[in-house]
N, C-alpha and C positions, 0 to 999 in steps of 0.2 A: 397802314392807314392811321391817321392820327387819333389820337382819343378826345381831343377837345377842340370845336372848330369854332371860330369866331367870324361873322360874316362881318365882312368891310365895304359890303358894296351891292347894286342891285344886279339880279341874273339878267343876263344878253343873251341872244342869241348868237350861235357861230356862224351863220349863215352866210355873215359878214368878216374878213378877217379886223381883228379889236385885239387891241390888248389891254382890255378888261377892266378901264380906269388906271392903269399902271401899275397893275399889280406883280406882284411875287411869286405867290401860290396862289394857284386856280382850284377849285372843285367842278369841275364837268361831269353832266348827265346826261347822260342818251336817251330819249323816251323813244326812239326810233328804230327800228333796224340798225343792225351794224355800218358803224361809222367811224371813218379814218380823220385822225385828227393832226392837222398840221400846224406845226411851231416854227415860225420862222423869226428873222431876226429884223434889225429897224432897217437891214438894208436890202431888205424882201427874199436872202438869202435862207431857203430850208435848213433847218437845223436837225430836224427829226419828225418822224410819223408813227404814229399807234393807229390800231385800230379799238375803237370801244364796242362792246356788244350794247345788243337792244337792251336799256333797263339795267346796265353798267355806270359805275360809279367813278372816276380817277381823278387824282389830284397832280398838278405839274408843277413844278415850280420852274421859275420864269426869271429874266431879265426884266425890267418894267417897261422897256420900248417893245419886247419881243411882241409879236400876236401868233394868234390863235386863230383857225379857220376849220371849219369843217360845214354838214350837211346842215338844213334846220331844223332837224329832231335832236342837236348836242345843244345844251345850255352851259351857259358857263359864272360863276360867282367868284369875286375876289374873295380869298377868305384868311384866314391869320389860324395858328394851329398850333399846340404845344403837346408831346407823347405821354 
């Protein structure tokens, strides 16, 4: 987890697939039940899935076209981070 997070941008919802303003690294929260998170790519090709627990924290880093989709209890924030 990083030690210093810089936020670059306002939180979304995932409810919609977004990529996040164009971002990099993401910081996603679940305030919900567990929830699967998908990362695809600009040519709506999956790239990969997690699952986040309820009240779970993760960070992705991303492609800038890539998005992000999942339920609407994940939020999601562009953010910038150095260890």
């Amino acid at each position: 987890m990083p030690d210093i997070v810089k936020l670059v941008g306002s939180e979304v919802s995932l409810s919609t697939a977004s990529n996040i303003s164009l971002a990099t690294v993401v910081r996603i929260y679940n305030f919900g039940a567990s929830s699967v998170i998908t990362v695809k790519n600009a040519a709506a090709t999956t790239l990969g899935t997690t699952t986040i627990p309820a009240g779970g924290v993760i960070f992705i880093s991303k492609q800038s076209t890539d998005t992000i989709a999942s339920a609407v209890t994940a939020l999601a924030t562009p953010v910038a981070y150095t260890n």
